[in-house]
C-alpha positions as CSV (number, residue, x, y, z in Angstrom):
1,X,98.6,84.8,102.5
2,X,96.3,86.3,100.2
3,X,92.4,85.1,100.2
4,X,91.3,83.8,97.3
5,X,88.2,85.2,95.2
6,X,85.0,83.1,95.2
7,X,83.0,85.2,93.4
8,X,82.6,88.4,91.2
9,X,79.6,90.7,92.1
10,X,77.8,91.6,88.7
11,X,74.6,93.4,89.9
12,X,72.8,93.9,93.3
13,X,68.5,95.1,92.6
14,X,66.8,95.7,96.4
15,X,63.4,96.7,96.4
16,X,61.4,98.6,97.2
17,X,64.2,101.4,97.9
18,X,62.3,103.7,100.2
19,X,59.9,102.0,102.8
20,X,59.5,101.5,106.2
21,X,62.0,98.9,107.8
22,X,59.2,96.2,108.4
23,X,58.3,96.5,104.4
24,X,58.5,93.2,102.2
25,X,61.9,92.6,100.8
26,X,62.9,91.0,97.5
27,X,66.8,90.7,97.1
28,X,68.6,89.9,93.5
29,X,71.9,89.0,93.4
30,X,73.3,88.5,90.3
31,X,77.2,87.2,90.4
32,X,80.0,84.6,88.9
33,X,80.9,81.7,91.3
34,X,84.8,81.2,90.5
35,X,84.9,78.2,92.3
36,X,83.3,75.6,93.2
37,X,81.4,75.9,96.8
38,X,80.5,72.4,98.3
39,X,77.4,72.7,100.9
40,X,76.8,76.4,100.0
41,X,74.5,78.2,102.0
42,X,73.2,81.8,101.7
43,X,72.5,83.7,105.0
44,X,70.4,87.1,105.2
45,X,70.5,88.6,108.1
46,X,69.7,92.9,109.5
47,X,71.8,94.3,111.9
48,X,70.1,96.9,113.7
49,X,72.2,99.7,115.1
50,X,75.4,98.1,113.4
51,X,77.6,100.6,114.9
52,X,77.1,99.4,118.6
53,X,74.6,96.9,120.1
54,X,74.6,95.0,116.5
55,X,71.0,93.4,117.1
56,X,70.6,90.5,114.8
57,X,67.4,89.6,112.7
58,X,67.6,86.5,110.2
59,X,65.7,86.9,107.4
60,X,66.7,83.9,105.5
61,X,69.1,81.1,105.3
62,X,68.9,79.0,102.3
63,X,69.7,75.2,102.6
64,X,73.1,73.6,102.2
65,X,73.3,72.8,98.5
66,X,76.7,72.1,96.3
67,X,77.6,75.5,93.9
68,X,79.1,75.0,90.7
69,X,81.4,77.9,89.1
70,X,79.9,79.9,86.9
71,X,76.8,82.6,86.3
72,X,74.6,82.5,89.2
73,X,71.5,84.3,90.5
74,X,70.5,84.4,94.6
75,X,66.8,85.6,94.8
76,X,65.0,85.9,98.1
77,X,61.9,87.7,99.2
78,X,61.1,88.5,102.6
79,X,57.5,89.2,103.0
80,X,58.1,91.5,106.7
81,X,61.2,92.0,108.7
82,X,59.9,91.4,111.9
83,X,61.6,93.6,114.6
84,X,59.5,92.9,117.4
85,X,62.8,91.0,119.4
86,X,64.6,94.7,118.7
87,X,64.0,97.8,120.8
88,X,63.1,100.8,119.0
89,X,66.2,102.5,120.4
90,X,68.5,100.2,118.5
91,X,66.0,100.2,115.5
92,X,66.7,103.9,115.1
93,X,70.5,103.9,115.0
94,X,72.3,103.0,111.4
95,X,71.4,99.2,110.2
96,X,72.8,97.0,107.6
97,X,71.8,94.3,105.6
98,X,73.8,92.0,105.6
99,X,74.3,88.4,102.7
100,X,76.9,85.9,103.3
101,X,77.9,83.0,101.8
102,X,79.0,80.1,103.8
103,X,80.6,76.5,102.9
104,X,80.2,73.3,104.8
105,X,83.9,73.9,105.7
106,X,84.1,77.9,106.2
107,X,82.0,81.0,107.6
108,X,81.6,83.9,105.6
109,X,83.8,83.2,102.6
110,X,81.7,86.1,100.7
């Protein structure tokens, strides 16, 4: 069975685009919600050394809230990612950041 689509990506901005890792943050998502989401929440999270160890930092999770189709915008600033939990050997292997969408009912549907 096929998934179905929840939403169609229009325009990711991250900045600043070359900084050190524990540099402030702000995250624009720009996207069309195709259906509606009850209890959407947003999650932001780094992975550190993605690859292997996959060392988890949240940056945000927004609160539960109920999406309606159509034009949407997720914003978020983060003013430091704070990698003090992360040991520099993990910090120096590839990272990802990482947004998901979840619904009261389902994990990761975007």
């Amino acid at each position: 069975m096929a998934e179905e689509e929840v939403l169609q990506l229009a325009r990711v901005d991250i900045e600043p685009n070359d900084c050190s890792l524990q540099a402030p943050i702000a995250l624009t998502v720009h996207y069309n919600l195709l259906r509606p989401v009850a209890g959407g929440r947003w999650d932001l999270v780094y992975e550190a050394d993605y690859t292997n160890k996959k060392q988890a930092i949240l940056l945000h999770q927004s609160a539960p809230a109920d999406m309606q189709p159509g034009p949407q915008v997720f914003f978020h600033h983060v003013p430091e990612v704070r990698t003090e939990s992360v040991k520099e050997k993990y910090l120096l292997q590839v990272g990802l950041l990482r947004l998901t969408l979840s619904s009261a009912t389902e994990s990761n549907i975007v």
